[in-house]
C-alpha positions in Angstrom: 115.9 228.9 23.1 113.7 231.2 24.4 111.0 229.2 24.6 113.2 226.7 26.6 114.3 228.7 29.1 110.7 229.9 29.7 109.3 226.3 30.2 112.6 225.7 32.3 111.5 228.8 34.8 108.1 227.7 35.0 108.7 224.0 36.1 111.1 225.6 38.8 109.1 228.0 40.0 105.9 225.5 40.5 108.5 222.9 42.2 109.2 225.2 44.9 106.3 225.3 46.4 106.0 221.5 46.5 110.0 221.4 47.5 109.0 224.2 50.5 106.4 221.6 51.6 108.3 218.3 51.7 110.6 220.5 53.6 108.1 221.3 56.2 107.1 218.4 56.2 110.3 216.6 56.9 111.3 219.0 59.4 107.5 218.3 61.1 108.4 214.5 61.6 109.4 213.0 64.7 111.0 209.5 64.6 111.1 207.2 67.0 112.8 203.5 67.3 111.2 201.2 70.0 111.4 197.7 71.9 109.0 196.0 73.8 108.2 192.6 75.5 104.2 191.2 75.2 102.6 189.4 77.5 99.1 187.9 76.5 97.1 185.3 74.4 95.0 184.1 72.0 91.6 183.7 73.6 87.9 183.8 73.3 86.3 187.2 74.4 84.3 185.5 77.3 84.9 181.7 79.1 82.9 179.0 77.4 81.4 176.4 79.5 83.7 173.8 78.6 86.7 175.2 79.5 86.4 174.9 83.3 90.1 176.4 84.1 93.2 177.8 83.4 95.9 175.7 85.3 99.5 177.1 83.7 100.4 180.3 81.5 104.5 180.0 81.1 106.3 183.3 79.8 107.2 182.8 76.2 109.6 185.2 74.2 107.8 187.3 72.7 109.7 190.5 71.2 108.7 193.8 69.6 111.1 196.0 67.6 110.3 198.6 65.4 110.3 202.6 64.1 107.6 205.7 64.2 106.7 208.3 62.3 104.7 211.2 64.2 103.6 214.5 62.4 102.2 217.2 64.1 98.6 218.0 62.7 96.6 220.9 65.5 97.3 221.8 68.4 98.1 218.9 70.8 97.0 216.0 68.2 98.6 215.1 65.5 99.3 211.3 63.6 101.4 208.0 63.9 102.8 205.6 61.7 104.4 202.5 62.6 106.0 199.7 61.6 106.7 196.6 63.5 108.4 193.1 63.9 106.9 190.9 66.5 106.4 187.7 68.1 103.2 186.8 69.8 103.5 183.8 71.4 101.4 181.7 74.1 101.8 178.5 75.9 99.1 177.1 78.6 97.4 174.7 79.9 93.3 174.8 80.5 91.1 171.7 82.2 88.0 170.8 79.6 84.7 169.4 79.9 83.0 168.0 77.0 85.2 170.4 74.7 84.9 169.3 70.9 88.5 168.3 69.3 90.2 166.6 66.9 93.5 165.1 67.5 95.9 162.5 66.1 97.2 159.1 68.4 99.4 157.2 66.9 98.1 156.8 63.6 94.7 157.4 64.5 92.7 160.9 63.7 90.1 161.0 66.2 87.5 163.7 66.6 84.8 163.9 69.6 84.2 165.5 73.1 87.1 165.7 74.9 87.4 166.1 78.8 90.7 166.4 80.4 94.1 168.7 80.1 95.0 170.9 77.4 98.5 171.9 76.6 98.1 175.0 73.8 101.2 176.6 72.0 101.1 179.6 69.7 103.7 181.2 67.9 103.1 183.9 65.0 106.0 185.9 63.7 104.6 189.0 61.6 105.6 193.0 60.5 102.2 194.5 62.1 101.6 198.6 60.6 99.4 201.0 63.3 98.2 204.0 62.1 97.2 206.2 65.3 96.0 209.3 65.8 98.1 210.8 69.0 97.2 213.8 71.5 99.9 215.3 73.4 99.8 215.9 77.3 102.0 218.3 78.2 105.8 217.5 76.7 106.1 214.4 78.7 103.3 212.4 77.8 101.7 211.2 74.8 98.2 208.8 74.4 97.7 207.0 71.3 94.9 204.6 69.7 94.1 203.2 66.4 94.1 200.1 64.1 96.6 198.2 62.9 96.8 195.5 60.2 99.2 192.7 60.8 100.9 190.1 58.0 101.9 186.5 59.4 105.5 185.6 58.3 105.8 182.2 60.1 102.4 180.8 62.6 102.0 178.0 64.9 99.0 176.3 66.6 100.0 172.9 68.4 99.7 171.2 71.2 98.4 167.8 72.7 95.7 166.7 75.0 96.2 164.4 78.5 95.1 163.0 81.7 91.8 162.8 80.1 89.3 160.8 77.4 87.5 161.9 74.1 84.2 160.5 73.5 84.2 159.8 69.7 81.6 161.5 67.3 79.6 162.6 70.2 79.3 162.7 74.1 77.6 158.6 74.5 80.2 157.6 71.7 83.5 155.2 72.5 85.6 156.1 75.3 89.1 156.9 74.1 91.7 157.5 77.0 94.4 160.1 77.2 97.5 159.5 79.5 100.1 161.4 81.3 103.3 160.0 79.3 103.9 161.4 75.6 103.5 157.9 74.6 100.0 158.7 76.1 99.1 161.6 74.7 97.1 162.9 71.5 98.5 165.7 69.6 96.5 168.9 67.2 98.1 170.9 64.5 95.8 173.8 63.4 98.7 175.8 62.3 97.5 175.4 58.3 94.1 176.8 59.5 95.6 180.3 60.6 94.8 183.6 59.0 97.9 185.3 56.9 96.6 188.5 57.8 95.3 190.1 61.0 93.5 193.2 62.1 92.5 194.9 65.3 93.4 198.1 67.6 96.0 199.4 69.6 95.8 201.9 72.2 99.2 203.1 74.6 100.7 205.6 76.0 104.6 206.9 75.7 105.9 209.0 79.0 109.0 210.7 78.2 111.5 210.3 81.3 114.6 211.6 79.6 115.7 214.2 76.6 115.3 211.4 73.7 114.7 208.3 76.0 111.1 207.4 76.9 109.2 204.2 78.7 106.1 203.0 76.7 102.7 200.5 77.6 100.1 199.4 74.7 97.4 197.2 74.6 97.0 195.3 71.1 93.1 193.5 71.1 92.5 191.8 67.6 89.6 192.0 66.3 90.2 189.1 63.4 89.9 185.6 64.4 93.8 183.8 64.3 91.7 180.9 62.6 90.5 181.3 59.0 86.4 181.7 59.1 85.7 178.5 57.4 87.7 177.0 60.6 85.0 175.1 62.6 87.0 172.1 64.7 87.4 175.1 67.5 84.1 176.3 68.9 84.7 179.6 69.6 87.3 182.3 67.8 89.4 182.8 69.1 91.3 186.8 69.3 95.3 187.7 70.0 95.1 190.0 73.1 98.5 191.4 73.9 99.8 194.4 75.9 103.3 195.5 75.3 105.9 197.5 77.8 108.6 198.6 76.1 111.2 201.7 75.7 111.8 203.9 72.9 114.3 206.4 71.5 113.6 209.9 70.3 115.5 209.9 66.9 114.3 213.4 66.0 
């Protein structure tokens, strides 16, 4: 019995150090809940020559929601972790020249170098993790950077071609024309092509404008392709580039 009791003290005295800790540790944590609107695309880093312009970008709905977790480390710094729910969506137009695609009219699959109007839609639904290291200026403001690591839950990459022709096989090849009218048209689907996972950084800041209410502004660049690497109908890869203004809630 003895014995017991000893071994009972022990284990209680070596869990309250670890008990103490969790404690100040929980007590250390800041939470904060968040919301946020994007505004970007998913683009090459640099304009090829064969896209000659960019004739329409329309607003699409694309929605952040998500918590933080901040713990003070030294000083002014200290260490974020988030996780999100997002949409980054994208729908444009861009004028091509000589711009290699593959597209399906009627029941034709027809591959080439296509000059004319492109109409491009994205949609990628995803829970996206930061991890950012955070310094403190003053109690207002806070900066913020890191990487994040994103998992696709539902992606889109579709759109059609028009007011334009496709050369087939090469640039001397048959002349196939593209109309105005859906009936017209040639469409692309490249959504089975898109990566499950992506990766990149974020950098922001939060500004503090009330006693637990705050305004916030981040810029999300990837730095993985959305198309898998063995992807080759699209010449360049292309990145999601996204900044984000949003509010947030100081939970604790």
């Amino acid at each position: 019995m003895k014995k017991t009791t000893s071994i009972l003290a022990l284990i209680i005295v070596m869990l309250l150090p670890a008990h103490a800790m969790a404690g100040d540790f929980l007590n250390n944590l800041n939470l904060k809940a968040r919301a946020g609107y994007s505004i970007g695309g998913t683009a090459p880093l640099g304009i090829p020559a064969t896209i000659r312009s960019l004739d329409a970008f329309r607003l699409t709905p694309s929605f952040m929601a998500g918590m933080d977790a901040m713990l003070p480390l030294s000083g002014n710094w200290g260490m974020m972790v988030g996780l999100r729910f997002e949409n980054k969506a994208m729908d444009g137009e861009i004028t091509t020249k000589n711009y290699y695609m593959e597209v399906v009219k009627g029941d034709s699959h027809l591959a080439g170098m296509y000059t004319g109007g492109v109409r491009q839609k994205v949609t990628e639904w995803m829970f996206t993790v930061p991890v950012m290291a955070t310094l403190q200026l003053g109690r207002k403001v806070q900066l913020k950077a890191g990487p994040y690591v994103s998992l696709l839950l539902s992606k889109d990459f579709s759109g059609y071609v028009f007011d334009g022709y496709l050369r087939q096989n090469n640039p001397t090849g048959a002349k196939i024309v593209m109309g105005h009218e859906e009936n017209e048209r040639a469409t692309y689907d490249f959504s089975e092509n898109m990566r499950n996972f992506q990766a990149g950084v974020v950098v922001g800041a939060d500004w503090l404008v009330g006693k637990r209410v705050g305004v916030s502004a981040d810029l999300n660049w990837g730095l993985t392709g959305v198309h898998k690497s063995d992807f080759k109908t699209i010449e360049q890869t292309l990145y999601p580039i996204y900044g984000t203004i949003g509010v947030f809630y100081n939970l604790k």
